[in-house]
C-alpha positions as CSV (number, residue, x, y, z in Angstrom):
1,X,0.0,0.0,0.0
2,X,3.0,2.3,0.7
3,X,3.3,2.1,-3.1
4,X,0.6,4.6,-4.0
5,X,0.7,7.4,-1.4
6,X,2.7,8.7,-5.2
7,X,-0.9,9.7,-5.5
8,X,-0.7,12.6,-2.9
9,X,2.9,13.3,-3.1
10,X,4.8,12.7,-5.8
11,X,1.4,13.3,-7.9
12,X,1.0,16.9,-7.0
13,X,5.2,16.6,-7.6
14,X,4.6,15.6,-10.9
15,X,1.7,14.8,-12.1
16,X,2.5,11.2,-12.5
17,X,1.8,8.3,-10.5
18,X,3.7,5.2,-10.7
19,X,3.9,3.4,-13.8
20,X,5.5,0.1,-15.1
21,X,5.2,-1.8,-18.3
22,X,5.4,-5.2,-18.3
23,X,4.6,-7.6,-20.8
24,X,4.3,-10.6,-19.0
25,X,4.5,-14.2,-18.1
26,X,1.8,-15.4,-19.9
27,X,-1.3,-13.5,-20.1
28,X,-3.4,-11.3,-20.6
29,X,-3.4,-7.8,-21.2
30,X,-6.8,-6.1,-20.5
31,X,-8.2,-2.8,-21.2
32,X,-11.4,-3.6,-18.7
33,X,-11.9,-6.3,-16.1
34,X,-12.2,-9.8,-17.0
35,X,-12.6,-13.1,-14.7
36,X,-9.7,-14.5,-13.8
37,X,-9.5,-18.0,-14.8
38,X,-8.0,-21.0,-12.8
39,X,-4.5,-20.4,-12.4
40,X,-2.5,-22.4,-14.9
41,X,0.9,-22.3,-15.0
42,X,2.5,-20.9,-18.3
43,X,6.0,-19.8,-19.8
44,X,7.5,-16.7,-18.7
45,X,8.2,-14.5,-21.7
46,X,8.7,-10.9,-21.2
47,X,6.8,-7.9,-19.6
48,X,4.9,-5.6,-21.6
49,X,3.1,-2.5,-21.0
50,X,-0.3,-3.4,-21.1
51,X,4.9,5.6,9.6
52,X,5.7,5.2,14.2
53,X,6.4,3.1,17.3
54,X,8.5,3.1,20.0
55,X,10.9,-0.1,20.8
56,X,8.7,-0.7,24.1
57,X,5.7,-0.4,22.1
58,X,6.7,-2.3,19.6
59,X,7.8,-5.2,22.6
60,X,3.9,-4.6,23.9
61,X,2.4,-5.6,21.1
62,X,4.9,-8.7,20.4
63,X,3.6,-10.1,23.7
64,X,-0.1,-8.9,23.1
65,X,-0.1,-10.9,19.9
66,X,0.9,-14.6,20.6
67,X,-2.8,-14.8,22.3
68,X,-4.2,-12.9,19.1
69,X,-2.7,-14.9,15.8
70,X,-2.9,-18.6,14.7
71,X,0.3,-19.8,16.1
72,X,0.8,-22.8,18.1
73,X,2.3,-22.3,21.4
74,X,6.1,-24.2,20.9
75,X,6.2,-22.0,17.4
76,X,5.1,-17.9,18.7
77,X,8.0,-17.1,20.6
78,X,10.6,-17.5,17.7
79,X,7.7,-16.4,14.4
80,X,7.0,-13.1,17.2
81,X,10.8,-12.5,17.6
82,X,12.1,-13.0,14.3
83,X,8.9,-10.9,12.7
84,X,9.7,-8.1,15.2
85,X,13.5,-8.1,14.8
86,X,12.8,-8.0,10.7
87,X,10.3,-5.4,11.1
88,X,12.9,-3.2,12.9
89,X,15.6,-4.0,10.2
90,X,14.0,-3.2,7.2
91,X,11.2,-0.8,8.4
92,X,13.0,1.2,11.1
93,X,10.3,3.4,13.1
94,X,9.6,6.4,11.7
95,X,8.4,9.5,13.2
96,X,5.1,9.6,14.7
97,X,4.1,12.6,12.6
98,X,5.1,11.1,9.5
99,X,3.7,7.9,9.4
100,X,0.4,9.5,10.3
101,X,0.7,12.1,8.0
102,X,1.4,9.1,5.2
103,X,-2.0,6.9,6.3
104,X,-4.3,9.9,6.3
105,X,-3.3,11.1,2.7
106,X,-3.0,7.4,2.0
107,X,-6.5,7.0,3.0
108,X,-8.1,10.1,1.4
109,X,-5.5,10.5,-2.3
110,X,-6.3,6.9,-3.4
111,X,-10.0,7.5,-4.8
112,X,-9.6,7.8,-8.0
113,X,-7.4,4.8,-8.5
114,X,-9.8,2.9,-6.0
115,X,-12.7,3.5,-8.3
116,X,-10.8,2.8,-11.7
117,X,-9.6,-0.3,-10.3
118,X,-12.8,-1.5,-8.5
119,X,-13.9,-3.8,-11.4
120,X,-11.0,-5.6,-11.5
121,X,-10.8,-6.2,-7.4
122,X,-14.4,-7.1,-7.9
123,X,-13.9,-9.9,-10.4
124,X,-10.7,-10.9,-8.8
125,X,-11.5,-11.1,-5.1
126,X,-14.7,-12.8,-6.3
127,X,-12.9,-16.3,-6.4
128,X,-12.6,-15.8,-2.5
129,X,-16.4,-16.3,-2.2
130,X,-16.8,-19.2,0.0
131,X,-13.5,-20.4,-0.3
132,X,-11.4,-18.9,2.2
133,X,-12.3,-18.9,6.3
134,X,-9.2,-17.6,7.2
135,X,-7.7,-14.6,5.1
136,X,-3.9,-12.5,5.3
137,X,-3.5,-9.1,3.7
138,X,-0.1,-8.1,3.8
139,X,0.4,-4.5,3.6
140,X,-3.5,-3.7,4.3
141,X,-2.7,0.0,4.7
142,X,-6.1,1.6,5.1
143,X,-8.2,-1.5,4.3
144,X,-9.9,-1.0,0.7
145,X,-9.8,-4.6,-0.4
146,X,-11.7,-5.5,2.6
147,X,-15.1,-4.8,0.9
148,X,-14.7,-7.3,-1.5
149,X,-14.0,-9.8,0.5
150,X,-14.2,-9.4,3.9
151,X,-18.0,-9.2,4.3
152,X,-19.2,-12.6,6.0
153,X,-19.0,-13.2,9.7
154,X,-18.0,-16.7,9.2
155,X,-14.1,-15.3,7.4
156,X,-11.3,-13.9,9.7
157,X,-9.4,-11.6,8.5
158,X,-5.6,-10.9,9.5
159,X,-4.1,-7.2,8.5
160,X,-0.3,-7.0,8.3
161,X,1.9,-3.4,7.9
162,X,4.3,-1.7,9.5
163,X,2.5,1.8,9.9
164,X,0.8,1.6,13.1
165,X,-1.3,4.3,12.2
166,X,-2.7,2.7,9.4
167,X,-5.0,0.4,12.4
168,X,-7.8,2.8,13.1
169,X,-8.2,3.4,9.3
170,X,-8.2,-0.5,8.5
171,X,-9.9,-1.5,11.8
172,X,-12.8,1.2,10.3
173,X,-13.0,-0.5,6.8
174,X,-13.4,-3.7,8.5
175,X,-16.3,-2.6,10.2
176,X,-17.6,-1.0,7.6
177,X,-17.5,-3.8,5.1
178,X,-19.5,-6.2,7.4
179,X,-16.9,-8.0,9.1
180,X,-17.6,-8.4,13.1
181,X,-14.7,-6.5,15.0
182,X,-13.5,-9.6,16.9
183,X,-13.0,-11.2,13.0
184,X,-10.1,-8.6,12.5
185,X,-7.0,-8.6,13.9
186,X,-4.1,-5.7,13.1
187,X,-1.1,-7.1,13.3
188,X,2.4,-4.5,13.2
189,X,4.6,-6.7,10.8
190,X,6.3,-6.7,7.4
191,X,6.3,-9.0,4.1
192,X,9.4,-10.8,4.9
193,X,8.6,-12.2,8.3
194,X,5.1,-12.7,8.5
195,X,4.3,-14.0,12.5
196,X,1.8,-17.0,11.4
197,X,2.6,-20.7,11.8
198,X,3.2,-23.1,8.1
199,X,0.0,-23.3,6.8
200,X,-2.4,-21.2,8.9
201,X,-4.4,-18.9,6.0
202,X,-6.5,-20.4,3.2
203,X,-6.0,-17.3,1.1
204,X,-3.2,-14.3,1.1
205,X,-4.2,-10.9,-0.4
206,X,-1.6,-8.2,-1.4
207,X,-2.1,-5.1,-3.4
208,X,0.7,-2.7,-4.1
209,X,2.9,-3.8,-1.3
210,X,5.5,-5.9,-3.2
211,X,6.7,-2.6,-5.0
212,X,8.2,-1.4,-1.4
213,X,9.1,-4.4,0.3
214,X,12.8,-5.2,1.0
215,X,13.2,-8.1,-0.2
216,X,10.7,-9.2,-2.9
217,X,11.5,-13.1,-3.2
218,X,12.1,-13.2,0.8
219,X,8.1,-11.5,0.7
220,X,6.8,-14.5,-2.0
221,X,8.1,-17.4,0.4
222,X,6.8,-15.9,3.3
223,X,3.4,-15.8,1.2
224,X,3.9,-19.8,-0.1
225,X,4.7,-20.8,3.7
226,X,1.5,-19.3,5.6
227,X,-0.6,-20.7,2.8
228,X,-2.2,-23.7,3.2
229,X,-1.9,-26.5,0.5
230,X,-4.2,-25.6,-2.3
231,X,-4.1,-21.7,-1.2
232,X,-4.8,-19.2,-3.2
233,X,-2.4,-15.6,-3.1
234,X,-4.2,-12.7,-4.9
235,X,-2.3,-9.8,-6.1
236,X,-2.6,-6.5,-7.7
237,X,0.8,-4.7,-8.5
238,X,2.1,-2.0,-10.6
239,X,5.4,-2.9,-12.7
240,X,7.9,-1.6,-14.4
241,X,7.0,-0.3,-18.4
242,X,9.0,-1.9,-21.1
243,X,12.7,-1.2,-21.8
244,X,12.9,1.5,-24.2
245,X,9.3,3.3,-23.8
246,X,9.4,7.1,-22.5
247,X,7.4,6.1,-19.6
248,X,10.1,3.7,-18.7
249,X,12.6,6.7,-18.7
250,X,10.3,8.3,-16.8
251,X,10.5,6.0,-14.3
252,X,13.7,5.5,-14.0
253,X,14.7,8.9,-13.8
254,X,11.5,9.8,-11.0
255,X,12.9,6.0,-8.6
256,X,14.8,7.5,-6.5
257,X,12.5,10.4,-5.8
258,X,9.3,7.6,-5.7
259,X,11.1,5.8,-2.6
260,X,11.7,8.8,-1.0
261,X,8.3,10.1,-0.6
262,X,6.4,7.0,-1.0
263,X,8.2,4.8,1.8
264,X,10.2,2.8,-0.4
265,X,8.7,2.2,-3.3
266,X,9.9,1.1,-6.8
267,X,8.5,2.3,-9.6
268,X,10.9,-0.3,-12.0
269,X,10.2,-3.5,-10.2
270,X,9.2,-6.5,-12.4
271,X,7.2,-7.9,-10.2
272,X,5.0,-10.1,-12.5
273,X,8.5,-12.3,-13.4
274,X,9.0,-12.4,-9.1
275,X,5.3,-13.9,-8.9
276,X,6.2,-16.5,-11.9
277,X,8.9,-17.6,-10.5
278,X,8.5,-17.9,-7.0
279,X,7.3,-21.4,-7.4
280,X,3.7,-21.9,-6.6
281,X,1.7,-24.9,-8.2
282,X,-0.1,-22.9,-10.9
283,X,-0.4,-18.8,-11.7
284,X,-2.7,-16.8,-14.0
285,X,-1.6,-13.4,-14.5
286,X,-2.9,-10.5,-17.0
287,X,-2.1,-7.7,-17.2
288,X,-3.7,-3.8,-18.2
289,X,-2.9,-0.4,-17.3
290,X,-4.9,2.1,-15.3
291,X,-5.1,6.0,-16.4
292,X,-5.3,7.2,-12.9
293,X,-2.0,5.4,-11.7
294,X,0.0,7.7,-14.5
295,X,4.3,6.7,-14.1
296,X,2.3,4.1,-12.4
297,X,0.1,2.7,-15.0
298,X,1.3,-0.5,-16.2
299,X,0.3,-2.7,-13.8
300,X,-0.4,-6.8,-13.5
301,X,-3.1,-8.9,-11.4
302,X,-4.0,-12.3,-10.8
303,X,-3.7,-15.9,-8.5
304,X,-1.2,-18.1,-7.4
305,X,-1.9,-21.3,-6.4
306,X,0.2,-22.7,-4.1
């Protein structure tokens, strides 16, 4: 989610988004929303364009949470340690200011990519529907998936990101989208150290997070190893544009600034190849571009199977 706070910062900066072009591994590329089909895995070709806590705090809510998350007793000590020691490593707390600053314009400057990309969430998040009891978000940010999935009392969903202030805003989309309060958890973690036991989610959702994570292939096994067998990982992410293209110059040229202002994010990751290969059972992934996300606009969606 840290991905698009582009959208309020370097937006006004420049009028542009995040964009990436990428032609990719397999699929399809979509000018409107289409049903995903069963993933299937097929050839990768090449991609085309189609904020804080305090250390005690941050100790609190480590011992708060190994009552809270699906972890058996022998395995939360080391999965609480090892998520909180990453978390510090590669998501050092920021100031309280900032990282409140970044959720409320997060929350309020994604509109109009919300509502361009709604159809495809829709259709996407649809293959959810009475299949998954027991669903992870990684980077949840302020909680606009949750509508589309997240709207039976009988599903549980847990929220994972390392803004703190991003809780009230997710805890409030939760609520709003039909889920009972004691069916959400927010949990302070990142990507590559997710604090869940092997095999405790049926489903994993993640939307623009893998463009700011550390470590993109460390992320993607995390992902495969809280999945159950036959899980399904759904993802929406903007990608780099194609070698050669002015928007790819673009890109490169505005990276540095983009993970500056938008908490790490990369506006030239090809994150479609990192899904393909990461090794899960099957994968269906098309890909489109959005007008609203502008350096943004290539992006790619779809399901992993693991």
């Amino acid at each position: 989610m840290a991905t698009m706070i582009l959208h309020s910062s370097l937006l006004s900066l420049t009028s542009a988004a995040k964009i990436t072009s990428l032609s990719i591994a397999v699929v399809r590329s979509d000018s409107s929303p289409s049903r995903p089909s069963s993933p299937v895995a097929v050839p990768y070709q090449s991609l085309t364009p189609s904020l804080l806590c305090s250390c005690g705090r941050r100790h609190l809510i480590q011992a708060c949470a190994t009552a809270l998350l699906p972890i058996s007793p022998s395995h939360a000590a080391p999965l609480l340690s090892d998520s909180t020691a990453m978390l510090n490593r590669v998501h050092p707390p920021r100031p309280d200011w900032y990282e409140e600053l970044y959720a409320a314009v997060l929350d309020k400057g994604m509109e109009a990519y919300e509502a361009e990309i709604a159809g495809y969430k829709s259709q996407l998040f649809s293959n959810l529907s009475g299949k998954a009891k027991k669903v992870l978000e990684i980077g949840i940010g302020t909680g606009p998936n949750l509508k589309y999935y997240a709207n039976g009392t009988d599903i549980e969903v847990f929220g994972i990101d390392p803004n703190m202030k991003m809780e009230k805003y997710a805890k409030a989309a939760a609520v709003a989208s039909g889920l009972p309060p004691t069916n959400f958890k927010f949990i302070h973690a990142v990507g590559e150290a997710l604090p869940l036991s092997d095999a405790a989610v049926d489903a994993v959702v993640g939307t623009l997070v893998l463009c700011s994570v550390k470590d993109v292939d460390t992320a993607l096994k995390e992902v495969k190893r809280v999945l159950k067998p036959g899980g399904l990982y759904l993802f929406v992410e903007h990608v780099a544009a194609r070698d050669g293209t002015v928007l790819r110059f673009l890109q490169n040229v505005l990276d540095p600034l983009q993970q500056t202002v938008s908490d790490g994010c990369h506006l030239t990751r090809e994150t479609g190849k990192h899904i393909f290969e990461a090794g899960f059972s099957g994968v269906n992934i098309s890909s489109t571009s959005l007008r609203n996300a502008l350096v943004a606009s290539p992006h790619v969606y779809g399901i992993a199977c693991k």
